[in-house]
C-alpha positions as CSV (number, residue, x, y, z in Angstrom):
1,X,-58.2,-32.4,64.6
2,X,-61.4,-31.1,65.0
3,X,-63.0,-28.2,63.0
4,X,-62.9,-26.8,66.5
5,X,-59.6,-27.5,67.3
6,X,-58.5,-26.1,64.5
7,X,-60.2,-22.9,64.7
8,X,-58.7,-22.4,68.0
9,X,-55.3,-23.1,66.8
10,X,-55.5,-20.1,64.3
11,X,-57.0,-17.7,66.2
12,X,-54.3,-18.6,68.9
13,X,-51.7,-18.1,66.0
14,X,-53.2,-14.8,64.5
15,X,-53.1,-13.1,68.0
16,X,-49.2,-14.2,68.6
17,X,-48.6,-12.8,65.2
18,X,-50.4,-9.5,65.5
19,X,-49.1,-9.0,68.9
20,X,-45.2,-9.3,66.8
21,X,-46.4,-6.9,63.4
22,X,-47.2,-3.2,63.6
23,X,-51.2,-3.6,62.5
24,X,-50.4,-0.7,60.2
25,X,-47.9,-2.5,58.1
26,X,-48.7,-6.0,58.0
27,X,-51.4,-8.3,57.9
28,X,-52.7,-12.2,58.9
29,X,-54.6,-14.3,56.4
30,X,-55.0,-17.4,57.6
31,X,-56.3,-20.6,55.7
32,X,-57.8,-23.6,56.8
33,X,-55.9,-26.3,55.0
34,X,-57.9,-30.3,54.1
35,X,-61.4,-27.9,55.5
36,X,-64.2,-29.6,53.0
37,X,-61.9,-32.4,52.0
38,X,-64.2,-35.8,52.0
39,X,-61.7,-38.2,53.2
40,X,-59.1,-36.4,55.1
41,X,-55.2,-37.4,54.8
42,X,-53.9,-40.5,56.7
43,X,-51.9,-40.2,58.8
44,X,-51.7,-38.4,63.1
45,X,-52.9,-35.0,61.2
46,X,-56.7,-34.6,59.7
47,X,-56.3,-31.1,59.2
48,X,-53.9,-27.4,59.9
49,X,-53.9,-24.2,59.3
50,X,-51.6,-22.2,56.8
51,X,-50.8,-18.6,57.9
52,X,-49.4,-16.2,55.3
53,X,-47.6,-12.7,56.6
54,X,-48.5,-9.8,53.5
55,X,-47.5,-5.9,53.5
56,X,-51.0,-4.4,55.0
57,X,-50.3,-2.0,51.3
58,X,-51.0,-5.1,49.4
59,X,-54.6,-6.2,51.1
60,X,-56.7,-3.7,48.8
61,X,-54.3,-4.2,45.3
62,X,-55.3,-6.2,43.0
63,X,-52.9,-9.5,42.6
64,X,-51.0,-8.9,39.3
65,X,-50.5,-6.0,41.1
66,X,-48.9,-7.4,44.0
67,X,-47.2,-10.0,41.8
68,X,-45.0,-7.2,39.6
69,X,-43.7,-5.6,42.8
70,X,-42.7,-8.8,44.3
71,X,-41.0,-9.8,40.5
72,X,-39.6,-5.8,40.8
73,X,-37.8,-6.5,44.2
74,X,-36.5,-9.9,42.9
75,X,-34.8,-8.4,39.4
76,X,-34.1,-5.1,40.7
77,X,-30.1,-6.3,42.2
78,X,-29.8,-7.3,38.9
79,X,-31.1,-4.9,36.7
80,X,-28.3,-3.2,39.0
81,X,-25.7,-5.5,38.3
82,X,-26.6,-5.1,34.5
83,X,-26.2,-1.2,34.4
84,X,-23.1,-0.8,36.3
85,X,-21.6,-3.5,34.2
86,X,-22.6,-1.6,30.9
87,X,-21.5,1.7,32.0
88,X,-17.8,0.1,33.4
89,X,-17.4,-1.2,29.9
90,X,-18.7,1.9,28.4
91,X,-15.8,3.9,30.7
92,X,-13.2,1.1,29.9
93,X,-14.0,1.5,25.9
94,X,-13.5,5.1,26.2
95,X,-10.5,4.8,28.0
96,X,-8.2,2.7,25.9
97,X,-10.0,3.4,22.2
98,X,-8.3,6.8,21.9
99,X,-4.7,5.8,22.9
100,X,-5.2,2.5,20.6
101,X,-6.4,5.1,17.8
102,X,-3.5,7.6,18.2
103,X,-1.7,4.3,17.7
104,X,-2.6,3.1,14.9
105,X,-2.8,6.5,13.3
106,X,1.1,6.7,14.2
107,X,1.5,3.5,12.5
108,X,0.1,4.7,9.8
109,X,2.1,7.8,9.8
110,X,5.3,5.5,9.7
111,X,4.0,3.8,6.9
112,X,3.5,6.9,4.7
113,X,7.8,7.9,5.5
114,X,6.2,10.1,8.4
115,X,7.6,11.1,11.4
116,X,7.1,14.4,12.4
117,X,4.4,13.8,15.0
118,X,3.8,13.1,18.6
119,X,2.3,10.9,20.7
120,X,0.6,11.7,23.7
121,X,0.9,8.5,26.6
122,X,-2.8,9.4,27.8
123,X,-2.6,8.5,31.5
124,X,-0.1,5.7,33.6
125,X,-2.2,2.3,32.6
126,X,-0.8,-0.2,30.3
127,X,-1.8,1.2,27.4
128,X,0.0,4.5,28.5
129,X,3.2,2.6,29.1
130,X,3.0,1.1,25.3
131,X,2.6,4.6,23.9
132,X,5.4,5.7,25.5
133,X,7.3,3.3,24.5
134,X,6.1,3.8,21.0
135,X,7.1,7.2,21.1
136,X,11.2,5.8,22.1
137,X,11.2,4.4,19.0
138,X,9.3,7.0,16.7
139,X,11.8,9.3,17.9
140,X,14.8,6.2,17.3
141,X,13.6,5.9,14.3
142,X,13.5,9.5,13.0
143,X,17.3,10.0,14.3
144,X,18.4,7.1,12.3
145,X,16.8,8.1,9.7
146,X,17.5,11.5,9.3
147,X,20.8,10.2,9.6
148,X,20.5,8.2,6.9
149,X,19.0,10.8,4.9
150,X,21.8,12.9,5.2
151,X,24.5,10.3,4.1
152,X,22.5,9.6,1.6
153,X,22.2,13.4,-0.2
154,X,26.0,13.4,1.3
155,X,26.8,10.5,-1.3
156,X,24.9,11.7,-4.2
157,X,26.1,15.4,-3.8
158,X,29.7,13.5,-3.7
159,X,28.9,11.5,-6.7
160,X,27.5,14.1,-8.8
161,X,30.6,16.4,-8.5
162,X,32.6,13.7,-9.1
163,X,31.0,12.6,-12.1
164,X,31.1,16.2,-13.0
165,X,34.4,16.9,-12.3
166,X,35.6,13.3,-14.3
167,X,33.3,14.0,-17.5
168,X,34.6,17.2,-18.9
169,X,38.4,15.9,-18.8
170,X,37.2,12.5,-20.5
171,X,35.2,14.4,-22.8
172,X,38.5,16.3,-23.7
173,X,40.4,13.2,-23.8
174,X,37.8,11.3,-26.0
175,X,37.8,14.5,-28.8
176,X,41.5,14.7,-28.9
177,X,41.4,10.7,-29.6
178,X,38.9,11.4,-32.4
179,X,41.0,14.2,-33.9
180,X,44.2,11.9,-33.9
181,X,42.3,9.2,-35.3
182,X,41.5,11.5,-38.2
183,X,45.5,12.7,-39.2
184,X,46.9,10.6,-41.5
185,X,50.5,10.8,-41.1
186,X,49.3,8.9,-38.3
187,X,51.3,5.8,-37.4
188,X,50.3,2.1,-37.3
189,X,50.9,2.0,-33.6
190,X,50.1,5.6,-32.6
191,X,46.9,4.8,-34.9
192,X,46.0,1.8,-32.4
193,X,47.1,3.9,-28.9
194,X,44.3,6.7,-30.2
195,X,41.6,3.9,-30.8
196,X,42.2,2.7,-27.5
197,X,42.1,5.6,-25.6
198,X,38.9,6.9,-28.0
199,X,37.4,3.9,-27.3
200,X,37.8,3.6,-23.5
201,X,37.1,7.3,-23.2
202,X,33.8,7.1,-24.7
203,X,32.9,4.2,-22.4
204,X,33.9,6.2,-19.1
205,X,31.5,9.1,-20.8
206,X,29.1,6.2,-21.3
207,X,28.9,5.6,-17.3
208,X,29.7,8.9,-16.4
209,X,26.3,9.5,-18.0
210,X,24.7,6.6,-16.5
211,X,25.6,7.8,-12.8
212,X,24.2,11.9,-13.9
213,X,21.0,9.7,-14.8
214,X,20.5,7.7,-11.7
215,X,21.5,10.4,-9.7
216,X,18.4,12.6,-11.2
217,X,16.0,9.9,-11.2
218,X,16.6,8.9,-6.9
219,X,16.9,13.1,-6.5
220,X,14.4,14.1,-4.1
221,X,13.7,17.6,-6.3
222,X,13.2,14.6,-9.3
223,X,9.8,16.8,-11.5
224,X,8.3,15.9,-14.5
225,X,7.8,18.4,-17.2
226,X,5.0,17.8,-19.4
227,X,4.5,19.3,-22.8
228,X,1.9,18.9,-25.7
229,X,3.5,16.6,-28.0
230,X,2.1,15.1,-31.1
231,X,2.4,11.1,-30.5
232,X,1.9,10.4,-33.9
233,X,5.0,12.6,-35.5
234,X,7.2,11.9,-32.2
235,X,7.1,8.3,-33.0
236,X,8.0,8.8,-36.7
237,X,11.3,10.6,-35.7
238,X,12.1,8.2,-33.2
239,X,11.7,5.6,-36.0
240,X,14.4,7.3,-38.2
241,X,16.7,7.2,-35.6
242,X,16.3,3.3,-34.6
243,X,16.4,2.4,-38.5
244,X,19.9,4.2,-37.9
245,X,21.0,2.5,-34.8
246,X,20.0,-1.0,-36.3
247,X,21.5,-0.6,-39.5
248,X,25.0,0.5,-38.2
249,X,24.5,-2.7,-35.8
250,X,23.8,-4.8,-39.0
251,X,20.1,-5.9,-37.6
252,X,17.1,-6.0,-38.8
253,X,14.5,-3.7,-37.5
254,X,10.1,-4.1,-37.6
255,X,8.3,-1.9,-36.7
256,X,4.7,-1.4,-35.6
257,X,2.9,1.8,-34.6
258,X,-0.5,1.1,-33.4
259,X,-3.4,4.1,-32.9
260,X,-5.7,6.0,-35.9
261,X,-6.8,8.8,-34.3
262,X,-5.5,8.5,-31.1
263,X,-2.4,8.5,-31.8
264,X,-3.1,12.1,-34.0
265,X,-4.5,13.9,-30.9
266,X,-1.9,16.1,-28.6
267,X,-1.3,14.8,-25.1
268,X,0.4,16.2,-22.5
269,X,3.8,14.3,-21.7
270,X,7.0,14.7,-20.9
271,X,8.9,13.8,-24.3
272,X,12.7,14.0,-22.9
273,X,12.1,11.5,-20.5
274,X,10.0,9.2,-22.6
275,X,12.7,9.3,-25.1
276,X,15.3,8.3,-22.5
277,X,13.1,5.6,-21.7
278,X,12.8,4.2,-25.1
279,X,16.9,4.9,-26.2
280,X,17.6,2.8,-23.3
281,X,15.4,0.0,-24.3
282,X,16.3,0.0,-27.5
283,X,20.3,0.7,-26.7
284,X,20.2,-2.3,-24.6
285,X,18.2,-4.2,-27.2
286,X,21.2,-3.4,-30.0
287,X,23.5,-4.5,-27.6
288,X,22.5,-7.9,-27.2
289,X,21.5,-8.5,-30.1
290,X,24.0,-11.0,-32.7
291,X,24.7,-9.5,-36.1
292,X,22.0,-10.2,-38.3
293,X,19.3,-10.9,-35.6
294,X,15.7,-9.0,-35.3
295,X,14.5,-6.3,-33.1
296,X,10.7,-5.7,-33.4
297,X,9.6,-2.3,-31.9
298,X,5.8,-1.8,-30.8
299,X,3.9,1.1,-30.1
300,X,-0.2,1.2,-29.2
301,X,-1.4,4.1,-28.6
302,X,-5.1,4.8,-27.1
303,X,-6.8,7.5,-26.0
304,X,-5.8,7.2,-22.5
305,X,-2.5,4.4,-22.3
306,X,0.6,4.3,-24.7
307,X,2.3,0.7,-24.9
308,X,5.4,0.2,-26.3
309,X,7.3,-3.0,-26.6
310,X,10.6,-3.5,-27.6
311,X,11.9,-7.4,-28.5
312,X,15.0,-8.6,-29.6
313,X,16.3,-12.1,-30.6
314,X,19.3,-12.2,-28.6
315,X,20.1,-14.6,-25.8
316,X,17.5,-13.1,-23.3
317,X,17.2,-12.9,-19.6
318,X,18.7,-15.5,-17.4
319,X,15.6,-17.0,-16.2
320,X,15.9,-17.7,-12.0
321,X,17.0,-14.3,-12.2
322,X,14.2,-12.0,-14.6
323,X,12.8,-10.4,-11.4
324,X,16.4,-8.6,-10.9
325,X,16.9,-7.1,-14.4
326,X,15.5,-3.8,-12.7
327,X,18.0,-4.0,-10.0
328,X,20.3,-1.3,-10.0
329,X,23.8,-2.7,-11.3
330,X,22.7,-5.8,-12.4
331,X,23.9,-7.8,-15.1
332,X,23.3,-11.5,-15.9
333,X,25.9,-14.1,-17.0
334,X,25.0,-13.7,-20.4
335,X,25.8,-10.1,-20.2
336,X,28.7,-9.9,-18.9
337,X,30.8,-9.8,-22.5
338,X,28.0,-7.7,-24.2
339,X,27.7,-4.3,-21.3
340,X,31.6,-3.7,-21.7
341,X,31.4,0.1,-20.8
342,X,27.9,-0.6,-19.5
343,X,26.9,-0.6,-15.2
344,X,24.0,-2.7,-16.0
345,X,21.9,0.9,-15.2
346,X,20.0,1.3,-18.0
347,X,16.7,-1.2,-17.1
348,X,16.8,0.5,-13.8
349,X,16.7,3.8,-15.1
350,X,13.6,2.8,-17.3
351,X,12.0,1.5,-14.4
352,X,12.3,4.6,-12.2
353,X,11.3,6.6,-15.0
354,X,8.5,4.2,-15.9
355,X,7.1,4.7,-12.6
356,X,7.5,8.5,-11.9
357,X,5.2,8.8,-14.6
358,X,2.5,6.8,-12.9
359,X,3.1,3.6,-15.8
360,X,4.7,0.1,-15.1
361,X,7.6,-2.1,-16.9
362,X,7.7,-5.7,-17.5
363,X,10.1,-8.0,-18.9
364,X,10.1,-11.7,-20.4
365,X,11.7,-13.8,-22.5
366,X,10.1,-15.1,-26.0
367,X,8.1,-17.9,-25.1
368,X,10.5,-19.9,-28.5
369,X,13.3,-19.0,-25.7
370,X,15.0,-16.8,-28.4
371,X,15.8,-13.3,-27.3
372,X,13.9,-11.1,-24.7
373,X,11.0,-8.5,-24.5
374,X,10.4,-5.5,-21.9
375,X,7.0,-3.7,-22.5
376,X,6.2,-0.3,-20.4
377,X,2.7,1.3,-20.3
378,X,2.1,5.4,-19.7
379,X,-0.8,6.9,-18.8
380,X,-1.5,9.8,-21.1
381,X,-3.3,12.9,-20.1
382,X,-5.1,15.0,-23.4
383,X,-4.0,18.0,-24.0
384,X,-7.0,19.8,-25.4
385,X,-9.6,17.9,-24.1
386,X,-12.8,18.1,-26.6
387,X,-15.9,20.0,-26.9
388,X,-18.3,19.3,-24.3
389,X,-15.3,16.6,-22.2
390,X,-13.1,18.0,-19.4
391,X,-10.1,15.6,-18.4
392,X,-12.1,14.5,-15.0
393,X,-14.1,12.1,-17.1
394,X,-11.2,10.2,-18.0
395,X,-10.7,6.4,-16.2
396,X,-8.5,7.1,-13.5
397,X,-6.8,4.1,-13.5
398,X,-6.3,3.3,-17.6
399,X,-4.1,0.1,-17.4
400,X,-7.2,-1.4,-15.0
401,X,-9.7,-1.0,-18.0
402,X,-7.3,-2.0,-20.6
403,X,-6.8,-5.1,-19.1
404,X,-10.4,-5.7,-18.4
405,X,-10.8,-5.3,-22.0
């Protein structure tokens, strides 16, 4: 085609297209397309004409211009898409992150023996449904154990009058038995009658004793009370009267106090209970101890801890079973002759009492498998703290830095 020709075919095709676009809103560029080429294409065509339809806005903007709104119109569904997505989440997150907090929260309630709270079900989704359901069992769970809790005190209020009621007659019984043990016109076979009965009356004192114990140590109203006590002079009388209990026993007693001046400053402690603590230990150590065997008792005292150890060279614990020497009642094979009038109560009481006190309690056997060990650790809070040192700059957590020592 023609130069001509194709002239005429554009202006033919701008007219159409004006005569179909409102002159005050659109535009027709046409372009004359192989116009200047040399050598035109092969082919039936040797020329045309391209047409382009614009916005009559865009005929005096520049064309970066024109390019941005055009990129604009393209991204704007998406940028769209984008936000409402964001701000769906955004309402979704809101929606389920409180009832999932109040959840955990009540988890973490439970955890702490807590039940005295409620639970909102915030709303009739899913997550509403769970919390609901939640809430069933909080309150299951705080009927059973309020029931529980009320056998419980039921039991020891039952046990405590009983063992209240039973030890004033057996202490009557055991002091007549001593007093007819002490005539002399006494016969050979009333003579053996009173040693019985003396003898079994001071063992149902024994665990009469041991209940009262156990009984004050699981007590709910269970408080401490801490005096200032001199460690140093405290550990000299308890010394007296383990040289005592050894020597009646026929055994051999070392000792071992461990502290300088620590162990000459006042701390605040309470002394009946650490005395309980160490009379068991060293009770139970007597009893399983042979005749003429060794009981070494340890003490370290620092300025924040007190250690005490207490070995023996008896038969030990039964090994599978050294992580239930704490247990209440428990008593190994081993045992069994040696705890006559004995509940296998006293490492348990140590352990409660350990504990109360914010220490810990571990035993072991000798590593020459002869005899047994039990080591407890106290945390020991000074008395007068010193010139220019208040008590908060104390480690808080004593057995941590000893053993980092």
């Amino acid at each position: 085609m023609s130069i001509k020709g194709q002239l005429i075919v554009g202006v033919t095709a701008i007219a159409i297209l004006s005569l179909a676009c409102s002159a005050a809103t659109y535009f027709v560029v046409a372009h004359t397309l192989f116009h200047g080429v040399a050598a035109p294409p092969a082919g039936p065509f040797s020329g045309g004409v391209r047409f382009r339809l614009q916005p009559a806005a865009f005929a005096a903007s520049p064309a970066w211009l024109v390019d941005a709104v055009m990129l604009l119109l393209v991204f704007t569904p998406f940028l769209f898409l984008g936000l409402f997505a964001y701000l769906f989440a955004r309402r979704f997150s809101r929606g389920i992150s409180q009832p999932i907090r109040a959840l955990v929260q009540a988890v973490q309630k439970i955890q702490a023996h807590d039940l005295d709270f409620e639970i909102d079900d915030h709303g009739g989704h899913e997550i509403g449904v769970l919390l609901r359901a939640f809430e069933e069992m909080r309150l299951d769970l705080r009927e059973a154990l309020v029931r529980q809790w009320s056998l419980e005190d039921e039991r020891r209020d039952m046990l405590a009058a009983i063992s209240h009621d039973l030890r004033t007659p057996a202490t009557i019984i055991h002091g007549h038995a001593e007093l007819l043990l002490e005539t002399p016109e006494l016969s050979q076979s009333a003579r053996r009658s009173a040693e019985a009965i003396e003898r079994n009356s001071k063992r149902v004192v024994r665990l009469l004793e041991d209940f009262r114990r156990v009984m004050d140590v699981e007590s709910p109203h269970f408080e401490l009370s801490p005096v200032d006590v001199d460690l140093a002079a405290f550990m000299d009388e308890k010394l007296a009267e383990y040289e005592a209990m050894a020597s009646a026993a026929e055994l051999h007693l070392e000792c071992c106090v461990e502290g300088g001046q620590a162990a000459a400053a006042p701390v605040a402690l309470d002394v009946d209970r650490l005395s309980q603590v160490m009379d068991n230990l060293m009770a139970n150590a007597v009893r399983h101890t042979p005749r003429g065997g060794r009981i070494t008792w340890s003490v370290r005292i620092r300025e924040h801890d007190l250690t005490v150890r207490v070995q023996d060279s008896g038969s030990g614990f039964p090994g599978p079973e050294i992580d239930k020497v704490f247990r209440r009642f428990f008593q190994g094979p081993a045992a069994q002759g040696a705890a006559e009038g004995h509940a296998g109560l006293g490492l348990f009481i140590v352990k409660e009492l350990v504990e109360r006190q914010g220490g810990r309690v571990a035993a072991e056997n000798s590593a020459d498998g002869h005899g047994a060990a039990v080591t407890f650790e106290l945390p020991l809070a000074v008395a007068k703290p010193a010139l220019g040192q208040s008590g908060d700059d104390r480690p808080q957590d004593p057995f941590a830095r000893r053993d980092q020592g």
